[in-house]
C-alpha positions in Angstrom: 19.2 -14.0 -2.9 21.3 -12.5 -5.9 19.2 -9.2 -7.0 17.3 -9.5 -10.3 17.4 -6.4 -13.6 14.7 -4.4 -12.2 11.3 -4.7 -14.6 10.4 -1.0 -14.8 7.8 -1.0 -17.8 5.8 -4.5 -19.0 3.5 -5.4 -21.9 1.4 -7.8 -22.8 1.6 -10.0 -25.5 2.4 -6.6 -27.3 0.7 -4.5 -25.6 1.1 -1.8 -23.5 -1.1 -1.4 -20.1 -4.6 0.0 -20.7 -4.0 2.1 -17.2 -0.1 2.8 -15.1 0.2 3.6 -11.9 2.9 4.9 -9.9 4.2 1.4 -9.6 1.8 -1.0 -11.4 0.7 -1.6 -15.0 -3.0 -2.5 -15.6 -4.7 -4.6 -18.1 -8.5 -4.8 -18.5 -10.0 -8.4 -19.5 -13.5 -7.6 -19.4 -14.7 -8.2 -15.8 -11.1 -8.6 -14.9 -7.9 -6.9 -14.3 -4.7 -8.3 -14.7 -2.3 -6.0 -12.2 1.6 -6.3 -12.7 3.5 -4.4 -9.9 6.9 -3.3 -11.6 10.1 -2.5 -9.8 9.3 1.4 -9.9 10.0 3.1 -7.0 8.7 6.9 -6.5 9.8 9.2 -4.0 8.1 12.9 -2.9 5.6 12.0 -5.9 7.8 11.5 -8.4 9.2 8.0 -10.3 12.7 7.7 -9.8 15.3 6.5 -11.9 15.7 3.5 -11.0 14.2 0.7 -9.7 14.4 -1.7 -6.7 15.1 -5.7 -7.4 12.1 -8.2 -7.2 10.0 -5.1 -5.2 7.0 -5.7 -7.2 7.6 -9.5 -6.3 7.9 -8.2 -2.8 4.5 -6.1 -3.4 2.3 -8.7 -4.5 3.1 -11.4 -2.2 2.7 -9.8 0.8 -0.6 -8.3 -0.6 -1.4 -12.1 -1.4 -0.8 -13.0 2.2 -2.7 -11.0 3.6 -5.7 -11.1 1.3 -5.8 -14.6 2.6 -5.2 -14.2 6.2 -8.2 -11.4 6.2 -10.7 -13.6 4.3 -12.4 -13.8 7.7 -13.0 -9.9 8.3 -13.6 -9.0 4.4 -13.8 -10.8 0.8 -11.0 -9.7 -1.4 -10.8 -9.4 -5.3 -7.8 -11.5 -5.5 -8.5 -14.6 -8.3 -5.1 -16.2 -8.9 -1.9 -15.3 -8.8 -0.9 -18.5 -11.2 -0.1 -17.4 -15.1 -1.0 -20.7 -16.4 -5.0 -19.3 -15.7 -4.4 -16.0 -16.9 -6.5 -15.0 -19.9 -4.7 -16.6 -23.2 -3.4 -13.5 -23.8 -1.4 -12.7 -21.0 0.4 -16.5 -20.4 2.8 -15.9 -23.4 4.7 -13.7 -20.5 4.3 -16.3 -17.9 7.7 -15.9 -16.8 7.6 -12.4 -16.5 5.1 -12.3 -14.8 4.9 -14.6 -12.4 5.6 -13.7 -8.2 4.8 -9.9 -9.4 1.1 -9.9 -10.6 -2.4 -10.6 -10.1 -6.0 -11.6 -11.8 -8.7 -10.0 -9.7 -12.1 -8.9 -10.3 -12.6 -6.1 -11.6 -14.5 -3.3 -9.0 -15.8 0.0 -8.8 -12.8 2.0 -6.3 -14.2 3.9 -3.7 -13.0 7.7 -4.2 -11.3 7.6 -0.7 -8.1 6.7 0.4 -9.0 4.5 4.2 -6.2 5.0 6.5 -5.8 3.5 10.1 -3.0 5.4 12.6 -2.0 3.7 15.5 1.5 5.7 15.9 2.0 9.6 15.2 4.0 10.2 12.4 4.1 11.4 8.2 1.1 13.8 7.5 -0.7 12.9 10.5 2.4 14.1 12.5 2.3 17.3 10.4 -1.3 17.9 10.9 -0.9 17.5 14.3 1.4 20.0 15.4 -0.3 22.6 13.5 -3.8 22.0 15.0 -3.3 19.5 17.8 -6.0 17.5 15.4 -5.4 14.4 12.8 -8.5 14.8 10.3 -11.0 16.8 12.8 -10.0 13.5 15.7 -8.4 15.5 18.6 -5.8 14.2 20.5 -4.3 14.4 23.8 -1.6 16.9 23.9 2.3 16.9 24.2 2.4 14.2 22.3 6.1 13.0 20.4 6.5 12.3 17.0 5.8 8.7 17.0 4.1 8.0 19.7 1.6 5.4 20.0 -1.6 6.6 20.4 -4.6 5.9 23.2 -6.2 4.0 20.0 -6.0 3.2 16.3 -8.0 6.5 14.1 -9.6 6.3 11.2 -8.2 9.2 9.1 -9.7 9.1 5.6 -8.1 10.9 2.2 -8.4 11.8 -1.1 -7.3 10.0 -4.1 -4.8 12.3 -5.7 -4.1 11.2 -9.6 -1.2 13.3 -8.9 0.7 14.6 -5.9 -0.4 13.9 -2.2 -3.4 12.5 -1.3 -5.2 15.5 1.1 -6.3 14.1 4.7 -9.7 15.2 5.3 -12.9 14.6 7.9 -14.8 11.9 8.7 -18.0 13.9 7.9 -16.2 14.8 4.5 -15.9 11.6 4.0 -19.5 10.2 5.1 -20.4 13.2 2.2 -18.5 12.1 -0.3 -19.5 8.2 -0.3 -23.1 7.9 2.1 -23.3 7.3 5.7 -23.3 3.5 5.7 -20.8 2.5 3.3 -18.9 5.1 4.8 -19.3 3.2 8.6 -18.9 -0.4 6.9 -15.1 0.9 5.7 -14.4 3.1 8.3 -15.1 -0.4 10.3 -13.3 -2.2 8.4 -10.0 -0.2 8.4 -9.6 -0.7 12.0 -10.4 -4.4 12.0 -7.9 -4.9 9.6 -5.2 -2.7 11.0 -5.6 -4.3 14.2 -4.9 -7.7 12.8 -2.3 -6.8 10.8 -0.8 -4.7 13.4 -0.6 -7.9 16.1 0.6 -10.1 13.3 3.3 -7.8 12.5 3.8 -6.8 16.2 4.5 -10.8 16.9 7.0 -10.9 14.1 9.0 -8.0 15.3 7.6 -5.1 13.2 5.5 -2.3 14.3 2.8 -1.0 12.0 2.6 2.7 12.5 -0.6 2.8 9.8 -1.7 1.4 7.1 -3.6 2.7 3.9 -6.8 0.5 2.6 -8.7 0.5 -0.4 -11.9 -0.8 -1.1 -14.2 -1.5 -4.4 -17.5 -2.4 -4.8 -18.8 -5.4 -6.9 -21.2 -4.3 -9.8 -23.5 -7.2 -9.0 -23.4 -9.2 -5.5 -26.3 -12.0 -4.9 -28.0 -11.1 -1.7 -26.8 -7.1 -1.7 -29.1 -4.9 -0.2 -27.0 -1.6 -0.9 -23.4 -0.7 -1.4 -22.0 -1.5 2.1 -22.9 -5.5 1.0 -20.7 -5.1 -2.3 -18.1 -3.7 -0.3 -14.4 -5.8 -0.9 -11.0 -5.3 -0.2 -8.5 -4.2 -3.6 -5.4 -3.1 -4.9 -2.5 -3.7 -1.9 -2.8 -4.8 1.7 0.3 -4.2 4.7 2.8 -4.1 2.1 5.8 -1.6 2.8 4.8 0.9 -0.1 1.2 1.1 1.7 2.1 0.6 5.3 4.5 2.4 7.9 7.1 -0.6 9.1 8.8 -0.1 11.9 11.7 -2.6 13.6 10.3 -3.1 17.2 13.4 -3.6 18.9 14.4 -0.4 17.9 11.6 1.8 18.3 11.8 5.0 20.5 9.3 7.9 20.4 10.1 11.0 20.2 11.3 11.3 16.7 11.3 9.6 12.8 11.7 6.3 13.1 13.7 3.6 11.3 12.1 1.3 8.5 11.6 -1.3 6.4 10.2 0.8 3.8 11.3 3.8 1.4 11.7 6.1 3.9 15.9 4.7 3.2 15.1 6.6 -1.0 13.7 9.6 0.8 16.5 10.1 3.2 19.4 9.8 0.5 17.1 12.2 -2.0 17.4 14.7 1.3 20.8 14.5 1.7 21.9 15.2 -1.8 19.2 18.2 -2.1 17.4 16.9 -4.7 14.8 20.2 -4.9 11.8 17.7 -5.9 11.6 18.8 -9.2 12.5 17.4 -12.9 14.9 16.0 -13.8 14.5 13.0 -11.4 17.5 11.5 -9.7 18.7 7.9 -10.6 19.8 5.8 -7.1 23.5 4.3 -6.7 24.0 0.8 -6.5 23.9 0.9 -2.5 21.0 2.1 -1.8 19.2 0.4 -4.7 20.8 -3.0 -2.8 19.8 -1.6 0.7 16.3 -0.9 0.0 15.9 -4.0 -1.9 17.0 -5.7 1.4 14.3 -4.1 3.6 11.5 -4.9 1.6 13.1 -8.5 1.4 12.9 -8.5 5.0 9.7 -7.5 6.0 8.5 -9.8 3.5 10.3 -12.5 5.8 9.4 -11.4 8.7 5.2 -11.1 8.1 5.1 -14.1 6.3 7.7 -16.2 7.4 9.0 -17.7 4.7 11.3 -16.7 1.0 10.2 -14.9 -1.8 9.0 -16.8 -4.3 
């Protein structure tokens, strides 16, 4: 599949998104959004120079996929992914924006990020070795940098408009958003690591975590409080979300391979970028090497080509 000219800023039938993420651009139709993920690629919190080839494409497919598959566990805010039902506005840039963005109800975010772990490794690695402890959860000792664990953990966060999101307890958590809407996504998380996890486990990939993120609907017929609103937003098991691991190549006991950006990191390391202003552009190969592991965990989880 030739690579495309990365789309690194969109607008909408001239105008420019009402809200811009790290990667995708946000337009508000009343009680809908319309999310565009870009080809923008960020690395140690910053938005590199260039971007990666159909990612966004990449992005919202797999998030599409799995929205579907997880129906079952959790409604989703997913409306159409089909520009032609867009709102008038938006299907003037139909070809734009079709494969890369989605119509979805428009929620109320929970302020916490929902993580699952079911391998040691990234923060929770970190955290770890310096307490033994992954967001007040203790864990055996002597463990290796990414080993599986006894069990998946729930190990919420905080949003961070900027920067790292900061791990923190499950009683901070509970605090933050009430007791039972905290259980319902704490639940939740794990069900749908767990499914994703064997999915991907099956096609050759190992999920090391995953990150979640949940709304709530303003008004929902038959809600008795906030844990009945509760729906599943934004991304789901894509590789900018999720830890990918090739199976067949795993071995504990140190970082990992992987089918996400870990590849940007890695070549940012070894040219010393210090993390700071001005921000690196990518050469060709690694822009053509990343764009091919996204490409194939794509193929891999949902067996098929990208749209």
């Amino acid at each position: 599949m030739p690579a495309a000219t990365p789309i690194l800023h969109t607008t909408i039938d001239h105008r420019s998104p009402d809200r811009q993420g790290k990667v995708r651009d946000i337009y508000e139709f009343g009680d809908r959004l319309l999310i565009v993920a870009t080809d923008r690629i960020s690395a140690f919190d910053y938005v590199l120079g260039s971007g990666i080839p159909d990612k966004g494409k990449v992005l919202t497919q797999i998030s599409a996929f799995w929205f579907e598959r997880m129906r079952g566990i959790v409604d989703h805010h997913l409306l159409s992914l089909d520009p032609a039902t867009y709102p008038e506005a938006a299907r003037g840039d139909a070809a734009r924006l079709r494969g890369r963005s989605m119509l979805v109800k428009k929620t109320e975010p929970l302020p916490i990020e929902c993580v699952a772990r079911g391998y040691l490794s990234g923060s929770g690695w970190k955290d770890y070795v310096a307490t033994g402890e992954i967001c007040g959860t203790q864990l055996p000792p002597r463990l290796r940098e990414s080993d599986r664990l006894p069990h998946p953990i729930f190990t919420p966060a905080t949003k961070a408009q900027s920067g790292h999101d900061i791990n923190i307890t499950e009683t901070e958590a509970s605090t933050m958003i009430g007791a039972r809407l905290f259980e319902r996504v704490r639940d939740l998380t794990l069900r749908l690591y767990g499914e994703g996890a064997a999915h991907a486990e099956a096609r050759g990939i190992i999920v090391a975590d995953a990150k979640f993120e949940f709304g709530l609907l303003p008004d929902r017929a038959g809600a008795a409080n906030d844990a009945d609103r509760v729906i599943l937003i934004d991304e789901v098991l894509t590789p900018d979300s999720s830890r990918f691991w090739p199976r067949d190549q795993y071995t504990p006991g140190g970082p990992q391979p992987s089918f996400d950006k870990q590849y940007v990191r890695d070549y940012l390391e070894r040219i010393r970028w210090n993390k700071q202003p001005p921000v690196p552009s990518l050469p060709e190969d690694v822009v053509l090497k990343t764009r091919e592991k996204y490409l194939e965990a794509f193929r891999r989880l949902t067996g098929r080509q990208l749209d």
